[in-house]
Every structure is written in C-alpha cells, then in structure tokens.
N, C-alpha and C positions, 0 to 999 in steps of 0.2 A: 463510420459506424453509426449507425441507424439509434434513436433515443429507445429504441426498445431493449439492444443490447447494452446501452450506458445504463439505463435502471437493473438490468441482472447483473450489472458489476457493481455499482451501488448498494445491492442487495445480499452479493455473495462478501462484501466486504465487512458487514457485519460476521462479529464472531462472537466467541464464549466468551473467551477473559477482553473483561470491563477492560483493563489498561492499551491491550491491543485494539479493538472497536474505539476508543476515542483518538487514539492515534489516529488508524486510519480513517477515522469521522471529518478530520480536520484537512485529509489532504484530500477526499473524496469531495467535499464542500468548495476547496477554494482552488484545488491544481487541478481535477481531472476533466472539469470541462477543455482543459488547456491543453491536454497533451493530445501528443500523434498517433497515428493506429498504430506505430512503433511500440512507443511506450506504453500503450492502452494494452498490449500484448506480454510486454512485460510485468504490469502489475496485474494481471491475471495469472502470468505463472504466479508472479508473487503471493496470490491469494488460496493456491496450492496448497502453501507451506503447513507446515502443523504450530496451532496457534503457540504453544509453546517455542518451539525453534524461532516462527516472527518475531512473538516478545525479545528473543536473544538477542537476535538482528537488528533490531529499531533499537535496542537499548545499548545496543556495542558490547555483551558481554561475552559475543562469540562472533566470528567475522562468517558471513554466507561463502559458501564453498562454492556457489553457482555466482561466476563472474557477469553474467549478463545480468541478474537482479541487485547487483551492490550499485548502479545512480539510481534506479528505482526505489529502493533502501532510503539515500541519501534522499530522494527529494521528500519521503516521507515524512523524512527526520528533520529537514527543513521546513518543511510548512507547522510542523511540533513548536521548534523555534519560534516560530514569527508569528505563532497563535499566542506562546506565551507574554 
C-alpha cells in the first residue's frame, strides 16, 4: 500500500466521539505502520463501523457480529493497554 493510501486511512480513522479517536490515535501511531495489506483491509472495514457500535467493540460491552474484525478489534484494544 502506497503512503498516499496509509494517510486516507490515518485520516478516515479520525472520528466524532473523542474516546473512539484516541483509541484509535494510539494504534494508528504505533501498529499500523506494522501491519499486512491483510490487516490494513481489515481495519478499514473496521473504520466502516458506526462510531457508536466501535465504541461497544473496543470497550467489550457488545461482542462484533462480523468475525473477521474481532483480532483487528483486539490488536486495537492491545495497543489501548500498552499506551496505558
């Protein structure tokens, strides 16, 4: 993936609710240079999502129905951890 499509993902990872946008600030910062076009696939559906439903998902109080975004989920929630 070429740096022009890495900054529209950077870009569209910003969102409305503050607690989601630094969620995702923190894995966009330190994991996305790291992943595969696989996964770079995956957290673009992930960016889909309706900021509310994410919030659910990153915070565990509802499990994602789409089984392909729960490690994409998880490595979000891990880089959350390890900023803390």
């Amino acid at each position: 993936m070429d740096e022009i499509e890495l900054k529209r993902i950077v870009w569209r990872s910003r969102r409305g609710l503050l607690e989601v946008d630094l969620q995702l600030e923190k894995f966009v910062n330190k994991v996305l240079p790291t992943l595969s076009r696989a996964d770079l696939t995956l957290f673009q559906d992930l960016l889909l999502l309706s900021d509310n439903d994410l919030l659910d998902y990153l915070n565990c109080k509802t499990e994602c129905p789409d089984e392909r975004l729960r490690p994409i989920l998880e490595q979000v929630r891990s880089a959350q951890r390890q900023a803390v």
